[in-house]
C-alpha positions in Angstrom: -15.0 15.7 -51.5 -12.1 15.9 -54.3 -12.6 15.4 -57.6 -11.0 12.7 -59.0 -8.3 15.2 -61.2 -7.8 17.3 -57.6 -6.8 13.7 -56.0 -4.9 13.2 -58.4 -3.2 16.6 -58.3 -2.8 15.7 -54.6 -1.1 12.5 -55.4 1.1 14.1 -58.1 2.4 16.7 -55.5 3.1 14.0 -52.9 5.6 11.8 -54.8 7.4 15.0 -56.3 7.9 15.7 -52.1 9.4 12.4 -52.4 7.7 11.9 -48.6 4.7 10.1 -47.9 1.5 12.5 -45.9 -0.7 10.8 -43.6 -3.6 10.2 -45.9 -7.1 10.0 -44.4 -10.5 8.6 -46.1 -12.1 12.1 -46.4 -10.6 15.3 -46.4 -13.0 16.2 -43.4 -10.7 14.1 -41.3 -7.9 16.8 -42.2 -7.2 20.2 -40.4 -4.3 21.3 -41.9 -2.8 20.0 -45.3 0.2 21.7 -47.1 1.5 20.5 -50.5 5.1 21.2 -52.1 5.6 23.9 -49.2 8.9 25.8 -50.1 10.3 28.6 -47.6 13.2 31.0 -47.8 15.2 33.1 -45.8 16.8 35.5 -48.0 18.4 33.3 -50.3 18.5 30.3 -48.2 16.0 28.1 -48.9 15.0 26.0 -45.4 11.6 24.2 -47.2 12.1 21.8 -49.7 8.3 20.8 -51.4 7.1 19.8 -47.8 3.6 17.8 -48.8 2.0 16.4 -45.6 -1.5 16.1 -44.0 -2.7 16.8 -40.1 -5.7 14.8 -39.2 -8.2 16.3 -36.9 -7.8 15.7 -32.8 -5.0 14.3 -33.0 -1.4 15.0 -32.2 0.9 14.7 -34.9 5.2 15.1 -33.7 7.8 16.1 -36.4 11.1 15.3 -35.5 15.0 15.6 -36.5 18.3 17.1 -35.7 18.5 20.8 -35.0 18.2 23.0 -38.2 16.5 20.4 -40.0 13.2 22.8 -40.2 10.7 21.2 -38.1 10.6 24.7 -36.5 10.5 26.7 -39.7 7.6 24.7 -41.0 5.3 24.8 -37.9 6.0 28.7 -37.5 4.1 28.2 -41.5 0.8 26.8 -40.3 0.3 30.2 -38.2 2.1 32.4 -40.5 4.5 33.2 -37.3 7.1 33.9 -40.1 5.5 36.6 -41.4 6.7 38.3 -38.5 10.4 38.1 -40.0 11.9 40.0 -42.7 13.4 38.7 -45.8 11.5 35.5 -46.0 9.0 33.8 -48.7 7.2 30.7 -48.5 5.3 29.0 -51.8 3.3 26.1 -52.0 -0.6 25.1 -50.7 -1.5 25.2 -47.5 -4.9 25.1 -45.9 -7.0 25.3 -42.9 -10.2 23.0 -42.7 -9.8 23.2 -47.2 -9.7 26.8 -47.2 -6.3 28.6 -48.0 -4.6 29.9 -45.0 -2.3 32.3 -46.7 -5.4 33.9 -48.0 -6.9 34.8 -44.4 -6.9 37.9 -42.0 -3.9 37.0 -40.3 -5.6 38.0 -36.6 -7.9 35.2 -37.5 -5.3 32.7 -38.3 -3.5 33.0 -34.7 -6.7 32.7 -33.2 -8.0 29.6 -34.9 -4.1 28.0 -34.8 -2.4 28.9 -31.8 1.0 28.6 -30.7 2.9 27.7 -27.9 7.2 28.4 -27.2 10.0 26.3 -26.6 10.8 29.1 -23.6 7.8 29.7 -21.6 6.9 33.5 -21.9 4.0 34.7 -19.6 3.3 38.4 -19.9 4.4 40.6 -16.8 1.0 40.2 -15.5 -1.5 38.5 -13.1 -2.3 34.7 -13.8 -5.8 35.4 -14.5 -4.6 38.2 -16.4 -2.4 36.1 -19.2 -5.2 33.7 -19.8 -7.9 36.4 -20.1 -5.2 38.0 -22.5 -6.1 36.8 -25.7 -10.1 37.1 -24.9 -10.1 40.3 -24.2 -7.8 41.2 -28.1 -10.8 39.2 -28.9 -13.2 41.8 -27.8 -14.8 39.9 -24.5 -15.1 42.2 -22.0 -18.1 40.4 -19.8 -16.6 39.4 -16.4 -18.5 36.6 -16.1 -17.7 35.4 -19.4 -14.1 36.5 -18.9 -14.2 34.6 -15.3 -15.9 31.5 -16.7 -13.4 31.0 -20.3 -10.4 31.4 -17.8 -11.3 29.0 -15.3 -12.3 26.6 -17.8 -8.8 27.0 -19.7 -6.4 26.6 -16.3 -8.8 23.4 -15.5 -7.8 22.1 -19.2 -4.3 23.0 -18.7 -3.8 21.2 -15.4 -3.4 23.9 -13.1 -6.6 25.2 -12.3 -6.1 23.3 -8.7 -2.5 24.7 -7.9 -3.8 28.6 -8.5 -7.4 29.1 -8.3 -6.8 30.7 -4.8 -3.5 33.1 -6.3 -5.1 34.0 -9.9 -4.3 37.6 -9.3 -0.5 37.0 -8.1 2.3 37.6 -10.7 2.6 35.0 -13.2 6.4 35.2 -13.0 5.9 33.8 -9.3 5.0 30.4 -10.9 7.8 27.7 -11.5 9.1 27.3 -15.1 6.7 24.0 -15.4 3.6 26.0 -14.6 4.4 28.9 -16.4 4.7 26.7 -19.6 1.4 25.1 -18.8 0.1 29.4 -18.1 1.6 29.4 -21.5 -0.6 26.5 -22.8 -3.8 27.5 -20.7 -3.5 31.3 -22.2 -3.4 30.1 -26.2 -6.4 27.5 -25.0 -8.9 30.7 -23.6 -9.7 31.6 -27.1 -10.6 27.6 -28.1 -8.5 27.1 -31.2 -8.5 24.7 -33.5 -5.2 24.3 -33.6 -2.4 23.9 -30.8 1.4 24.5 -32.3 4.2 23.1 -29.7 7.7 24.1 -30.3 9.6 22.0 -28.1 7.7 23.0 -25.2 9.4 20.4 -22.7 12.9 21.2 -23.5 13.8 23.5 -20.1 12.0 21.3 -18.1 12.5 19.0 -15.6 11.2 15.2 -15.8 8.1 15.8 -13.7 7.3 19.1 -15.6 7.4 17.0 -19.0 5.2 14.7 -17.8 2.6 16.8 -16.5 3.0 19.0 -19.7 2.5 15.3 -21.7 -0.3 14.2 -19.9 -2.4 17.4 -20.4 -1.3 17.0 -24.0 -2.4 13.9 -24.3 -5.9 14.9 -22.8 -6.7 18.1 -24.6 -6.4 16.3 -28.1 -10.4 15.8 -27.7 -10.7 19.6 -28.2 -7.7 20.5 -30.2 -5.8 19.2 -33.1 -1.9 19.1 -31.8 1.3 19.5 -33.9 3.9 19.5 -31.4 8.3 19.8 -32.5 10.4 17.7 -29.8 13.8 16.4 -30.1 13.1 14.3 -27.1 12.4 11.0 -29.3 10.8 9.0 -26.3 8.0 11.8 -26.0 7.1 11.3 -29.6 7.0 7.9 -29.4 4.9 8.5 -25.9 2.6 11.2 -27.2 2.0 11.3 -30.7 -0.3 9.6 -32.8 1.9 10.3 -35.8 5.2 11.3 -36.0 7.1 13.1 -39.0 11.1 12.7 -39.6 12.5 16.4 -41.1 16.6 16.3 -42.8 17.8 19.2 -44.4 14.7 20.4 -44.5 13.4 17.8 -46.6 10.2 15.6 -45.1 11.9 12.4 -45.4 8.8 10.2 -44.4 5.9 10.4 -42.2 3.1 8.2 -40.8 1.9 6.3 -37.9 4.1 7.0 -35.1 4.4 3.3 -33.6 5.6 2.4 -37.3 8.2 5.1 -37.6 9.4 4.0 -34.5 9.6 0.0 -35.0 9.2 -0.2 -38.9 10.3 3.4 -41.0 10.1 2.8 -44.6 13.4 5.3 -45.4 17.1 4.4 -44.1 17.4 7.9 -42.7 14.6 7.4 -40.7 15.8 4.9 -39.1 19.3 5.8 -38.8 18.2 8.7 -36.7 15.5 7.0 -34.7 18.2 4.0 -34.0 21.0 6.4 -32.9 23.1 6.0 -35.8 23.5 9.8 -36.5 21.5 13.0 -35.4 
């Protein structure tokens, strides 16, 4: 529990980020909580003193117009940027209290994975891609192996439509599966945390649904931060729902009130249609 100067530090850092986080009683209802995030790209700066909390097993939705960095800051929360040249972040942010920027790396993407706005199976079996990441893991038991991919297809929704193909090519699978091969393969190594960039956005109605619904299910067993521009499937899916703008947080909090009652204009000028 936080001293009474660290909440207040909290507080401090939340109204200089001029947005509001999703505050829980105890900070071990939180996962992930960054304060006065800043991120460059060379000498652009795409982060402006992001403050906001995740709150554990649930799903939390950030959305906005394109190149508002809702992208940029869940590529933070797994360090995915690292993988670009060129860039800096500053600011606090930690997994489960425990600063994230101070962690092996490996361990990060295994305890926070990620998932693409383009589905990208690897040019290999089914059963290969979801015993992938357990094997990088060091798993080698078959039985194990067997069991962990089995289990992660069932969560995923398509354990019923391949259990009898698991060793024919993933790229045999339409675009909807291969986004929920995509899902199942970051689920095999149980993380804690499940990044969604605009996983729905190729997809057709049907897909979306399906890819909601398993969304929507695996929350028991995984704390979901999921980008969309599709405003319905926020409003659909997420239990809270964050509004990005020049990549500024301009508010965040219960998605049913960001929706019907947003306590900033901008919010509800974009949720309302009026620009965006």
């Amino acid at each position: 529990m936080a001293t009474p100067q660290q909440q207040q530090t909290i507080r401090d850092a939340t109204v200089a980020s001029g947005a509001k986080p999703v505050m829980s009683k105890t900070d071990s209802n939180l996962k992930l909580t960054a304060r006065s995030i800043n991120f460059y790209y060379g000498q652009f700066q795409a982060l402006h003193g992001i403050s906001l909390d995740i709150p554990t097993n649930k799903v939390t939705a950030f959305i906005g117009p394109s190149g508002c960095g809702k992208s940029t800051f869940l590529r933070t929360m797994n360090r995915m940027n690292e993988t670009l040249r060129n860039t800096r972040m500053e600011g606090d942010l930690k997994l489960d209290g425990e600063d994230l920027m101070g962690m092996d790396v490996t361990d990060v993407r295994r305890r926070v994975g990620m998932v693409f706005q383009k589905s990208n199976p690897f040019p290999k079996s089914i059963f290969d891609n979801v015993a992938y990441g357990l094997r990088v893991n060091g798993i080698k038991k078959k039985s194990v192996v067997a069991e962990a991919v089995e289990k992660s297809l069932a969560h995923a929704a398509l354990w019923g439509e391949v259990k009898d193909k698991l060793h024919k090519p993933a790229s045999a699978l339409s675009g909807g599966q291969q986004q929920r091969l995509c899902i199942a393969r970051a689920l095999a190594v149980e993380p804690e945390v499940l990044l969604l960039d605009e996983p729905c956005s190729a997809l057709d109605p049907i897909a979306t649904l399906k890819i909601e619904e398993l969304l929507f299910q695996i929350k028991d067993i995984t704390t979901i931060v999921i980008v969309t521009h599709n405003m319905q499937q926020a409003a659909r899916l997420a239990d809270f729902t964050g509004f990005f703008l020049m990549g500024k947080l301009v508010e965040i909090d219960d998605t049913k009130k960001i929706f019907q009652n947003p306590g900033k204009k901008e919010t509800e000028d974009y949720v309302t249609g009026r620009f965006g």
